[in-house]
C-alpha positions in Angstrom: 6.3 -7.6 7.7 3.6 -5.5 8.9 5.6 -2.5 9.6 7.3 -2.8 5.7 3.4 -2.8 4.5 3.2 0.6 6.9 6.4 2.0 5.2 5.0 1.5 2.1 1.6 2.9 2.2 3.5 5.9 3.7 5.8 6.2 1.2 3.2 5.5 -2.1 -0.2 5.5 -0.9 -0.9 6.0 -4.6 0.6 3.0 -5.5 -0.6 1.1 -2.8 -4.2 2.3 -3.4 -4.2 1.1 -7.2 -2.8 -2.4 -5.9 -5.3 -2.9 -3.8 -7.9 -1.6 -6.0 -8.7 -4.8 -7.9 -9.0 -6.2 -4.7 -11.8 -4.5 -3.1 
C-alpha cells in the first residue's frame, strides 16, 4: 500500500500535492 502511495506521488506529485493540501 505504501509503495502504491510512492508510485503515485512519483507519477503526479501535482496531484498528490493538491490532495493533500486541504489536509495540512
Amino acid at each position: 500500500m505504501f509503495v502504491e502511495i510512492i508510485r503515485a506521488l512519483t507519477a503526479n506529485t501535482n496531484c498528490i500535492t493538491a490532495f493533500f493540501e486541504p489536509f495540512r
